[in-house]
N, C-alpha and C positions, 0 to 999 in steps of 0.2 A: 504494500500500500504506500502512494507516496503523499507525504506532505509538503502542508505550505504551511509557512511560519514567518509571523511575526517576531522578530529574539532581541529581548533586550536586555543589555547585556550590564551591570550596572553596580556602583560600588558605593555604599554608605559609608559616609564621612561618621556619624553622628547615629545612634540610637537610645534615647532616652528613656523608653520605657521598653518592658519583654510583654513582645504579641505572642498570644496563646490562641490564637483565632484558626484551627485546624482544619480540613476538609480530612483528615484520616489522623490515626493517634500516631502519628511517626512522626520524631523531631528531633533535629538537629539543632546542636546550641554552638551558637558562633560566638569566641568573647575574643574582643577587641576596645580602643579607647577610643571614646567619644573626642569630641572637640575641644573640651576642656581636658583632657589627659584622665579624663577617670576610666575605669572600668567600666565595660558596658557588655551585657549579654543580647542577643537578636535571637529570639528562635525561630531558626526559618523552616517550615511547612515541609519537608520530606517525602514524597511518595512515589512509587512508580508509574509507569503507564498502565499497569494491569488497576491499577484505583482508580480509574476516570470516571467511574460509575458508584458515584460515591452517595449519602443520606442526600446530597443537595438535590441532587435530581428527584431522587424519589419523594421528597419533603413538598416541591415545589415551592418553597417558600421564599427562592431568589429573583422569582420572576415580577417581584414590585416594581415601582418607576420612584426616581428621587424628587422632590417638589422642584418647582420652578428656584423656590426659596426656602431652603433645608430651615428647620424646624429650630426649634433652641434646643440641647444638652446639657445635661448633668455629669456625665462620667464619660469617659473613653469611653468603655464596655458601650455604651448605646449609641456611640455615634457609632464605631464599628459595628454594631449590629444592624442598626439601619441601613448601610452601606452596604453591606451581607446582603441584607432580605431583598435588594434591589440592585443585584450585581451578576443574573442571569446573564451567561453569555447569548448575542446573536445564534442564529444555526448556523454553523460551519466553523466554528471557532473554538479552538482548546489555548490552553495556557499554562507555563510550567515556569519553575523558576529554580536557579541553583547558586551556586558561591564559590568561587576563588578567591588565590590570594598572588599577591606580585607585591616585584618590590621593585621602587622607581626609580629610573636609570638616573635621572637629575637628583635625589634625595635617599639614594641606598641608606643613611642615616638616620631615618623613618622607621626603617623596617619593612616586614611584611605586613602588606596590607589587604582589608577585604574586597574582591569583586565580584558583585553578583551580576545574574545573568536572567532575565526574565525572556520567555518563550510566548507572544501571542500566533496564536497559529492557525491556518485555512487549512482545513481536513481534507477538501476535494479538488485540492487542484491551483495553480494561479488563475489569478484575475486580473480582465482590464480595466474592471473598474474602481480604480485607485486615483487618487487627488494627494499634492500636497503642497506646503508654503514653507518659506524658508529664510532664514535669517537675511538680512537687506546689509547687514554689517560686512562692511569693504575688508578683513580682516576672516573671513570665515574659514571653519575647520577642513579639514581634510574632507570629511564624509560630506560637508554641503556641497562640494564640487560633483563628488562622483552621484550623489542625490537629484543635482540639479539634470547632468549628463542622462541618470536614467528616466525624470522625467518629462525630458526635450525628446526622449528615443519613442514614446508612446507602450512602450513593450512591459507587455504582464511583472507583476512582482507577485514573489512566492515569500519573501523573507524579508523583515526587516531586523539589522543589526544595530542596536543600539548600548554603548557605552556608557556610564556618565562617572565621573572623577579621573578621567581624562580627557582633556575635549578636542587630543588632536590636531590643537590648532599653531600654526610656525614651529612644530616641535625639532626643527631638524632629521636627519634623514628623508623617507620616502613616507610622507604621512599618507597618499594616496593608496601607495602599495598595501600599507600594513591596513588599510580601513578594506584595501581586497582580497587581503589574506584571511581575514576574520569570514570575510563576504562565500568564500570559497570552500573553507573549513565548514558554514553550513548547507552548502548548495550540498556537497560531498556528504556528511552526514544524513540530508534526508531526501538525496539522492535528485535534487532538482533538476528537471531535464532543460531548464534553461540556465543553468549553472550559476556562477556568480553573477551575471548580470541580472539575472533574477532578484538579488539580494539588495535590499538597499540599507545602506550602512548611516548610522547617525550616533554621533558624540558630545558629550557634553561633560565638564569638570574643570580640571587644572590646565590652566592655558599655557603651553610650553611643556608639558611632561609626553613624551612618546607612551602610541597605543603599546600596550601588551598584549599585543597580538597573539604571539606564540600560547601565550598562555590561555585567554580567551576560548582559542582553537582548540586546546588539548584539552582544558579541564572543563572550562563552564558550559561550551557550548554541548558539548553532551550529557552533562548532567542535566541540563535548562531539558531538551529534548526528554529524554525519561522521566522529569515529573510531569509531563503533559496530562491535564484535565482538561473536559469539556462543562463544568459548572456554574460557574466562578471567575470572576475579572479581579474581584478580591485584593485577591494575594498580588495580581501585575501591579494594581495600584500603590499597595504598599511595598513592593519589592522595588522600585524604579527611585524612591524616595531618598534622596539623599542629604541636605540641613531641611527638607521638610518636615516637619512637627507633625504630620500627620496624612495619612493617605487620600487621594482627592477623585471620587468616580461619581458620573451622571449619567443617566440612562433614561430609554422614552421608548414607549411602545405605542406604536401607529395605529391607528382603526383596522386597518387590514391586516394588524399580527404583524407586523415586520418591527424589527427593535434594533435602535439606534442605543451604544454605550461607549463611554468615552473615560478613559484616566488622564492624568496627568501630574510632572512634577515639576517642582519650581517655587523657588523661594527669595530668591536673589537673583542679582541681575537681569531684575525684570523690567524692561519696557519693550517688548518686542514691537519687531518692527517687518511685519511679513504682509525668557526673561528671566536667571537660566531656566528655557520653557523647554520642556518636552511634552504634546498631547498626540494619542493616538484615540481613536474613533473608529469603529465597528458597528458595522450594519449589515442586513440580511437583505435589504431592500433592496431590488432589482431597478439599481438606478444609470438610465443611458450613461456611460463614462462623457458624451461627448457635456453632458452637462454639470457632471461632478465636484470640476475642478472654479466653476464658476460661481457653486455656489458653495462650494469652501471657503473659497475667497471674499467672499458674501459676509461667510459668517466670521471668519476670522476677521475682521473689519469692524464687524460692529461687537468683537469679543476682548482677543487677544491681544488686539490690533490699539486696546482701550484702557488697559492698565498699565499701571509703574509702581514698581515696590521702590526701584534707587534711581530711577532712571537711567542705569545702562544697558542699551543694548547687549545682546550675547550673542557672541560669536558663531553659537549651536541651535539658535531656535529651531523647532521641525514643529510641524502639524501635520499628521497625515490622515487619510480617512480612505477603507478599502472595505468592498460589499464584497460575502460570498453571492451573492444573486440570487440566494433561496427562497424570498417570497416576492413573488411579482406585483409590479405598479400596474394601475392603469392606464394603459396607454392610450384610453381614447378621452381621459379629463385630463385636466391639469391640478382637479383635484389634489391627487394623491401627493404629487408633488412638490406641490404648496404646501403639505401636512408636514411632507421631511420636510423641507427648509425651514420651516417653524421649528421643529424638533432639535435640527442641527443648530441652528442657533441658539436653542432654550441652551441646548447641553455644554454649547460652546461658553454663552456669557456664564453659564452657571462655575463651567469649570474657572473661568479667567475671575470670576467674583474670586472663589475659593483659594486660587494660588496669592491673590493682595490680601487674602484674610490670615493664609497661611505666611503670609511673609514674612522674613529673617527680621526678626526683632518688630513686629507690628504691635503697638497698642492701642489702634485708630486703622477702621478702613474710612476713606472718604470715597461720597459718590458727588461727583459734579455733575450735575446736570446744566448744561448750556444747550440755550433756546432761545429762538431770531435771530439768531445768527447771521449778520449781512455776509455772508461769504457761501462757502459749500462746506457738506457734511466734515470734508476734509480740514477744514480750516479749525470746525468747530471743535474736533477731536484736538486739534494742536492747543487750542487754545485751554480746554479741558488740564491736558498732559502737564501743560506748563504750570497751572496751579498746582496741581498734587506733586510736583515737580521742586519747586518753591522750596529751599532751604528751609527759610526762617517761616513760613507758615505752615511746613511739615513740623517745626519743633513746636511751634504755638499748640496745633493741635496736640502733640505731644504732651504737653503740658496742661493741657485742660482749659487754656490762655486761647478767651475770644479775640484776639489779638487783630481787628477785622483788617484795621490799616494794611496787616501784612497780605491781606485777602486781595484787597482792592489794587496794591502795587503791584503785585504778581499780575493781574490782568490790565493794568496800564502798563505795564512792562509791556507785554506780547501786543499789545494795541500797537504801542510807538512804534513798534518794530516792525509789525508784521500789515497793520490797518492804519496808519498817522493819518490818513483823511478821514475817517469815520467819525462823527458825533457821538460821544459818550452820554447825553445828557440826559439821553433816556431811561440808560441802563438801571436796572432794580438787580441787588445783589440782598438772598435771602440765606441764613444760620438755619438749620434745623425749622421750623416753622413763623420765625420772626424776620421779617425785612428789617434790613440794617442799614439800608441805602439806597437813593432813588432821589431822583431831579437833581441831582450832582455831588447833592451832600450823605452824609450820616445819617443816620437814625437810630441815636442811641440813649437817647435821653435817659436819665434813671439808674440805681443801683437793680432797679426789680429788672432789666434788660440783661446786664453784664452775668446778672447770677443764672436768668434764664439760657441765654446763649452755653455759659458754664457749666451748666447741669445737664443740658444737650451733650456737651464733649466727653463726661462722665459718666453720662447714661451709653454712649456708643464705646464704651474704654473696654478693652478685653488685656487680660494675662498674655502679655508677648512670649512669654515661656509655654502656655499651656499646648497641650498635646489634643486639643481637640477642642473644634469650633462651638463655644458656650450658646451663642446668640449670630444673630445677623445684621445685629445693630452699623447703620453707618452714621456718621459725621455729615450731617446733608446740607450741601451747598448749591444754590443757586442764581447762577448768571441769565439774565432775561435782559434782548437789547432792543426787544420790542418793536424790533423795524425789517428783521430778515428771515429768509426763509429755512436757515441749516438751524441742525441739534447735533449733540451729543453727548452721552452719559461717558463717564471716564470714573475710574475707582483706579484709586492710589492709596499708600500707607503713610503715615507716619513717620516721625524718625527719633530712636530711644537707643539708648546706651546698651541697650543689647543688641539692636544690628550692628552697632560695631564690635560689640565684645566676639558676634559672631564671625566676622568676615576681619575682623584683625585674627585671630584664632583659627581662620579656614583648613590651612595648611599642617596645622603641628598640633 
């Protein structure tokens, strides 16, 4: 029998708590130091391919949908469990995942370190119908080049290779080679008859450390292959997870049975521009390729395309999205396919909310909303970006500090810049549900304002440390220029002394 596979291949920096979240009682316990240098145990999920038929299926209990807007939580245990019960994979799709270790040719001083490997994978065959987006960063890794090569070539993928705590990118030697030597090691194990090119390889991690390819090759990629399941996206979600705090999956099920699921990881260096992003997306929907890629792009736009944790671009961003074809649309409405593109975006913005919630040192998501925008959607996304962008108004919010002045500057900043003809005069700028400003000036009259605004900042405040999303609370701001025709919703984080404790800490 031959497979297709999704593989991704992936190494955590950082585990802060031990998941016990099993689909069979076999486990493996991985102990390695977290980012701060302590001890940390991972138990990663153990089974072979003869368990793919495990209580999940027979339970049917995975085949729920996540909300547009996940719920609030009390404990890890329930947000993992919610995540469970609504982490049915599509038909044609199995998932495995495994762990190495290497040691890094720039930092042998380190030591040996962990690299897992996660397996999403197509049972029946390659597909052409596959979609993807890719890093815009003039700087990009080894795997966006051969990425972009296979999807300029139109030709089926059976495999996707995926890295992260390497990212491949200017690492000296042959970064291209070693991202096809990985590509090649899977074609060869699960026997693809369109070989490596088949394979699409994607990295993400330490920018400047060479792939450990070799190792990849020998160890992960065939353990990743024998734990294959067909239940469960689960365990991909949380296995790809590297300083994220916690694992990030959306899933939707069409009227006609066809079901759209999506993971992703990312915590840092997020501002994509298609953050460090990785999302992959799975569907069964029998959707023409010739339109696939248009409405990826669709969604990524009004998603991915709309957060910033630090505002830097990454080198590695991927988005991919590939249909086994197993339940057909109709092809005589345009119904149905109205329904996915709803879907793909619900899942899309839901994951890109999740990664700023999940972001490296968050204690504040904000969401901008910008509306009348004299320009185009595009403009109003920039202008959005640059607020949540904003130094000194990411530390305000930080601080609970309605600090509006720094509101207002951040968007006469990008005016001067970007609009110096425009009339501001009309603009209304709103906190949480009180206007702050309109007909040019303030609107702050009052101690009962200042504390309201405050308690707004306090009331959306979450644990930067915690390991799973409490609330959905944002920081709600809005730009109204009352004269144009664009919008855009844009969610950024915060900025607190734990993203840096975190990302000065990345490495050691």
């Amino acid at each position: 029998m031959k497979f297709t596979a999704i593989v991704l291949l992936c190494a955590s920096f950082t585990a802060k708590s031990t998941y016990s979240f099993a689909f069979t009682p076999k486990f493996t316990t991985i102990a390695f130091q977290n980012r701060h240098g302590e001890d940390a145990n991972y138990h990663s999920h153990s089974h072979s391919h003869s368990h793919s038929h495990s209580a999940l299926s027979m339970s049917g209990k995975y085949g729920k949908d996540t909300a547009a807007e996940l719920p609030p939580f009390e404990t890890l245990e329930e947000y993992t469990n919610y995540l469970m019960e609504a982490s049915a994979l599509p038909q044609g799709f199995s998932v495995g995942s495994a762990v190495g270790k290497f040691i890094p040719e720039e930092a042998p001083s380190m030591g040996s370190l962990p690299i897992k490997g996660t397996i999403i994978h197509l049972t029946d065959g390659p597909t052409d119908s596959w979609a993807a987006v890719f890093t815009q960063n003039k700087f990009p890794g080894s795997p966006i080049y051969v990425g972009r090569s296979r999807l300029s070539s139109g030709k089926p993928i059976q495999t996707i290779v995926i890295n992260n705590k390497v990212s491949n990118v200017c690492s000296g030697g042959d970064g291209i080679a070693n991202s096809e030597l990985v590509c090649e090691a899977v074609a060869s194990a699960l026997d693809l008859e369109g070989g490596a090119t088949s394979v699409l390889p994607s990295s993400t991690g330490v920018i400047g450390w060479r792939l450990p390819a070799k190792e990849l090759a020998e160890s992960v990629v065939p353990g990743a292959i024998k734990d294959l399941q067909s239940e469960s996206a689960f365990n991909a979600a949380r296995d790809i997870m590297t300083t994220d705090r916690y694992p990030k999956l959306r899933s939707k099920t069409l009227s006609n049975g066809a079901r759209i699921i999506g993971i992703a990881k990312g915590a840092g260096m997020i501002e994509p521009n298609m953050a460090t992003m990785l999302s992959y997306i799975m569907t069964d929907a029998d959707v023409p390729k010739d339109k696939l890629q248009s409405m990826l792009s669709e969604a990524v736009n009004v998603s991915f395309n709309s957060i910033s944790v630090d505002g830097d671009e990454s080198t590695s961003d991927t988005t991919v999205i590939l249909s086994s074809n197993k339940v057909q649309m109709n092809s005589d409405s345009d119904d149905d396919l109205k329904e996915f593109q709803a879907a793909l975006e619900e899942i899309s913005q839901g994951l890109a909310a999740d990664l700023v919630r999940n972001g490296e040192g968050t204690g504040h998501v904000m969401k901008v909303n910008v509306s009348n925008f004299p320009g185009t959607d595009h403009e109003a996304r920039r202008l959005g970006r640059h607020i949540v962008n904003s130094p000194l108004f990411k530390c305000a919010v930080s601080g609970n500090d309605p600090n509006t002045g720094r509101l207002a500057g951040a968007i006469g900043s990008f005016m001067g810049k970007f609009k110096p003809e425009e009339d501001l005069s009309e603009v209304v700028m709103t906190l949480g549900e009180r206007t702050i400003f309109s007909k040019g000036k303030f609107v702050l009259e009052g101690d009962d304002v200042e504390r309201e605004l405050s308690d707004h900042m306090m009331d959306a405040q979450q644990n930067e440390v915690e390991e799973f999303p409490s609330h959905q609370k944002c920081v709600m701001i809005g730009v109204d220029f009352m004269h144009g025709d664009a919008s855009a919703t844009v969610f950024g984080s915060d900025l607190t002394k734990e993203y840096v404790a975190v990302n000065a800490d990345y490495r050691s």
